[in-house]
N, C-alpha and C positions, 0 to 999 in steps of 0.2 A: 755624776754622769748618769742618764739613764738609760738603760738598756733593756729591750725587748727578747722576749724567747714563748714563742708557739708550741702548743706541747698537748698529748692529750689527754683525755680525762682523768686517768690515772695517775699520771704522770702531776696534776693539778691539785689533785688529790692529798698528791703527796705532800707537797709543796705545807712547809711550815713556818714561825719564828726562827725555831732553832735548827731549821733543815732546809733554807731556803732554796737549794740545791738538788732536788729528789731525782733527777736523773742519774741511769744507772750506768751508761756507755762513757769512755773513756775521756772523752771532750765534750763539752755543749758549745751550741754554737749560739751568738745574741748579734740583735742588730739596735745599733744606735737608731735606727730610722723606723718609726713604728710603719708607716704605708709602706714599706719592702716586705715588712712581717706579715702585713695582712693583705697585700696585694698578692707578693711575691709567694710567701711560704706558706700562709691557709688560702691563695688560691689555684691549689691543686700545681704550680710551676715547680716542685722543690723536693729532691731528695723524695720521691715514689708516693708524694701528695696526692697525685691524681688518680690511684691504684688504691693506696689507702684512705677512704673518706674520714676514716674516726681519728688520723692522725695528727695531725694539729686543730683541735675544736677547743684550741683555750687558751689566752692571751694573758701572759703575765708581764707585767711592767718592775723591774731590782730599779732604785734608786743606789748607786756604788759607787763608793770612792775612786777618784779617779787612779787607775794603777795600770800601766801603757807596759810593765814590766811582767806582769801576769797574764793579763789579757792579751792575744795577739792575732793580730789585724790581719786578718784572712783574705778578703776584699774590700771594695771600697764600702759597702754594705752589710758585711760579719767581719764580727770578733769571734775566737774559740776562746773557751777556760778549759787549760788541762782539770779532771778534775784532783788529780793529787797537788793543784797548785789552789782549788778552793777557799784553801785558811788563810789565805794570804791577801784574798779580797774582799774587802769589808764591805758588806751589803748595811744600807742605812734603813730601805726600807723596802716591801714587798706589795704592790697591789697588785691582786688576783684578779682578774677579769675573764670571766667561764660564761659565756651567754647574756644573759641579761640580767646577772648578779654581778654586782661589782661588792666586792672585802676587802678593806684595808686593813694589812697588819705593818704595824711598826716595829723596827727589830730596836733591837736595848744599844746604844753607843757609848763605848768604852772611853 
């Protein structure tokens, strides 16, 4: 399954192989539908978007096993991951998309 999550620079930053997860707050939220990501949440509709401009400048794409027991379906357009439930969803792969760099990292499958 793949799933979207908007995030900002730091935040993209962080973003690793072994840390594919850099967010710090308690749940992240992803959306199956990338045009919600980038319609809805970088354009400025979302959680104090339109307040903060640096807040979502960077589109990351998780390729993840599908796990409907982890992941939980918020609306018809987000998913949350607790994040003390992170180890338990296996991310297969990570494309970073920050501007007009695109990096592909591929995570290691057990």
């Amino acid at each position: 399954m793949k799933l979207y999550r908007a995030m900002s620079e730091q935040e993209f930053n962080s973003v690793e192989n072994d840390r594919p997860f850099a967010c710090k707050g308690k749940f992240k939220w992803f959306s199956p539908n990338k045009e919600f990501v980038l319609n809805r949440v970088r354009g400025g509709n979302f959680n104090n978007s339109n307040f903060c401009h640096n807040r979502y400048t960077h589109l990351v794409e998780y390729l993840v096993e599908d796990n409907l027991k982890v992941l939980q379906t918020v609306s018809t357009h987000e998913m949350m991951l607790a994040r003390k439930d992170e180890p338990l969803l296996k991310v297969l792969s990570v494309l970073k998309i920050g501007g007009l760099k695109w990096t592909l990292y591929l995570m290691k499958t057990n």
